[in-house]
C-alpha positions in Angstrom: -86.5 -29.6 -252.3 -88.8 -26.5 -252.1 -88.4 -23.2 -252.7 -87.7 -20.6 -249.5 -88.7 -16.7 -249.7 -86.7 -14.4 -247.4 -84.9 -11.5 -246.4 -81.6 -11.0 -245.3 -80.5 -7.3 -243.9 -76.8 -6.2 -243.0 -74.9 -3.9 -241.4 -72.0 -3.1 -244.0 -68.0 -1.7 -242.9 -67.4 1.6 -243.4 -64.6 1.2 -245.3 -65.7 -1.6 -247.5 -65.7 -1.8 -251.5 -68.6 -0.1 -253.7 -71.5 -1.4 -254.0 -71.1 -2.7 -257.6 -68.1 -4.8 -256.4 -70.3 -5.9 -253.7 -73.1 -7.5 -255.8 -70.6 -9.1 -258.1 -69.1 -10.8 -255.0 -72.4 -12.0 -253.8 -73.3 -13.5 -257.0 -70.0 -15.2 -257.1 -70.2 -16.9 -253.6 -73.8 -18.3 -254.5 -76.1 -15.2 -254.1 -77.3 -15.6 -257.6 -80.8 -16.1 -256.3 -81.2 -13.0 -254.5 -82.1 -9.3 -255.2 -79.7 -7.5 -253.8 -80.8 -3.9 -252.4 -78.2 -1.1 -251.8 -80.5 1.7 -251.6 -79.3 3.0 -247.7 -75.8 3.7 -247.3 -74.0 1.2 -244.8 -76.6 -0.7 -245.4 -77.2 -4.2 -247.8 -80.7 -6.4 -248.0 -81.3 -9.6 -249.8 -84.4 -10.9 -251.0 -83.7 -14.7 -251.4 -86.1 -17.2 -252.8 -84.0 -20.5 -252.2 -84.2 -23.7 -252.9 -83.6 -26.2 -250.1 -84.7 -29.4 -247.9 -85.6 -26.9 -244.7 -86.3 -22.9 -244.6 -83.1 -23.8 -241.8 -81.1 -25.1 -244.4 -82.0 -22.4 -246.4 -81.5 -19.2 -244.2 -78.1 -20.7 -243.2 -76.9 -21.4 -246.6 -77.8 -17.8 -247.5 -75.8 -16.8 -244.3 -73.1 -18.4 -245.0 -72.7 -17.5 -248.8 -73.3 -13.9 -247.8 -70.5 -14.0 -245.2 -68.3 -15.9 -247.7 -68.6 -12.8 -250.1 -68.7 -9.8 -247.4 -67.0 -11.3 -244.7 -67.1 -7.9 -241.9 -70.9 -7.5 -243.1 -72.9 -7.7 -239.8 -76.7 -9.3 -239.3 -79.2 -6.9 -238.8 -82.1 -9.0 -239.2 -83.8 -12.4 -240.7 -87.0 -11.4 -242.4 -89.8 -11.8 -242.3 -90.4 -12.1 -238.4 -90.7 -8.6 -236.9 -94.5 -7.9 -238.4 -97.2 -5.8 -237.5 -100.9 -6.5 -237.8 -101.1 -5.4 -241.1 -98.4 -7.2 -242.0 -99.4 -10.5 -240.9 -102.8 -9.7 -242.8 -100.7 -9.4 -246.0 -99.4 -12.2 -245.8 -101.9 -14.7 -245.2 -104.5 -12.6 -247.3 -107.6 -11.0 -244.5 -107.6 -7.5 -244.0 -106.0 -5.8 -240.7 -109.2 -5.3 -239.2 -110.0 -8.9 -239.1 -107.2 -9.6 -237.5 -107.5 -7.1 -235.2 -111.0 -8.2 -234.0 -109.3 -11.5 -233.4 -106.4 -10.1 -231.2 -109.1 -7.9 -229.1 -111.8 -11.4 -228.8 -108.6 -13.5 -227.8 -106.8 -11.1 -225.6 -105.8 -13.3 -222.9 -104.3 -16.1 -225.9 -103.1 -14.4 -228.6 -99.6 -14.3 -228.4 -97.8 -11.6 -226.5 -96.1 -8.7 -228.6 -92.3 -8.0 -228.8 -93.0 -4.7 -228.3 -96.1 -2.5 -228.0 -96.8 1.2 -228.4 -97.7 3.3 -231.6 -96.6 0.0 -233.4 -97.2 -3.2 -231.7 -95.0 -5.7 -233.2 -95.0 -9.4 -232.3 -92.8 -12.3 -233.8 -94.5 -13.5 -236.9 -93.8 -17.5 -236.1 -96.1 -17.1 -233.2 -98.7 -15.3 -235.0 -99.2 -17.8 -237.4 -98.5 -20.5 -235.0 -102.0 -19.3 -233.1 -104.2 -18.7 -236.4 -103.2 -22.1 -237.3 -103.9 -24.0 -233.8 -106.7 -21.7 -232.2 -108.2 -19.8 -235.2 -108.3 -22.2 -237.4 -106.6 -20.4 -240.6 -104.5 -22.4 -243.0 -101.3 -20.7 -243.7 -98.4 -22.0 -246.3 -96.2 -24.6 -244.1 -93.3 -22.7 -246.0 -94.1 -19.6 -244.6 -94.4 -21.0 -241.4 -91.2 -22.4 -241.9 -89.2 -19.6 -242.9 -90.3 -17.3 -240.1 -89.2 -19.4 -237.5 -86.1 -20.0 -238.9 -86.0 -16.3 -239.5 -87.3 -16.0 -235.3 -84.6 -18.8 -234.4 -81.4 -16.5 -235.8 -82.4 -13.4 -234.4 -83.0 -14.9 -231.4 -79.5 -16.1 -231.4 -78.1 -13.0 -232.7 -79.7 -10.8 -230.0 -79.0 -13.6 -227.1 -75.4 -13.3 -227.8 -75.0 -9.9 -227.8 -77.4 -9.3 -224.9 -75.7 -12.3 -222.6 -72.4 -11.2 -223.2 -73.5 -7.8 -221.3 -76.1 -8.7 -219.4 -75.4 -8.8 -215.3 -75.8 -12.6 -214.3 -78.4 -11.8 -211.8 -80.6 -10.3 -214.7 -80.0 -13.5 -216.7 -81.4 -15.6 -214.3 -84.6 -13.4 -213.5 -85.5 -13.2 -217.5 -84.9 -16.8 -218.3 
């Protein structure tokens, strides 16, 4: 068993209970290893650090406690796996501007960002995934871990939402 660090973000029902009534449910259906953020209306986050045989089996167990206890809550997000540059440099300790340089040197094989603009964003598994295999870097197998857990459920999340409206012509040509 090891121990997992991430976060969990919903979408809460308008006309659910109070937030106090909330917590006490989440601690009841196994949450008890969370903190539990309420600090936007509509809106709950979890910070788990879990212990479990597989990030997987850890993100899903938090999943399925949190739904057990808030059963109309909806998934925003998996954390950490949407990440900036600074981000990533936080977390496996070299400033932004390092990993900046490398991103500029290694254009054509770093991997391609979600989205980019003011704030280029990429998925964090694939980030480390590269500094490991091409750069070299070490990076904790358990962070590894989580964020592509954390990259497999919003995939899933955003693929059945997006499929379910998305013109089967389209499908096929973004596959």
């Amino acid at each position: 068993m090891m121990e997992y660090d991430f976060k969990l973000k919903f979408a809460l029902p308008s006309d659910g209970p109070p937030p106090e009534e909330l917590t006490e449910r989440l601690g009841e259906a196994g949450c008890d290893d969370a903190l539990v953020g309420i600090g936007q209306p509509g809106r709950i986050a979890l910070d788990f650090s879990r212990e479990a045989a597989s990030a997987r089996s850890a993100v899903i167990s938090a999943l399925s406690d949190v739904k057990r206890a808030i059963p109309d809550a909806r998934l925003i997000e998996v954390a950490p796996d949407f990440v900036g540059l600074t981000d990533v440099a936080d977390l496996v300790g070299v400033s932004r501007q390092n990993l900046r340089k490398l991103w500029l040197a290694h254009a054509t094989d770093f991997p391609i960002p979600i989205h980019e603009g003011s704030s280029t964003l990429w998925h964090l598994a694939a980030v480390l995934r590269w500094l490991v295999d091409c750069a070299g870097y070490q990076v904790d197998r358990r962070l590894i871990e989580v964020a592509e857990a954390a990259l497999q459920v919003n995939l899933l999340k955003e693929s059945d939402h997006r499929m379910s409206v998305m013109p089967k012509k389209l499908r096929t040509l973004v596959a």
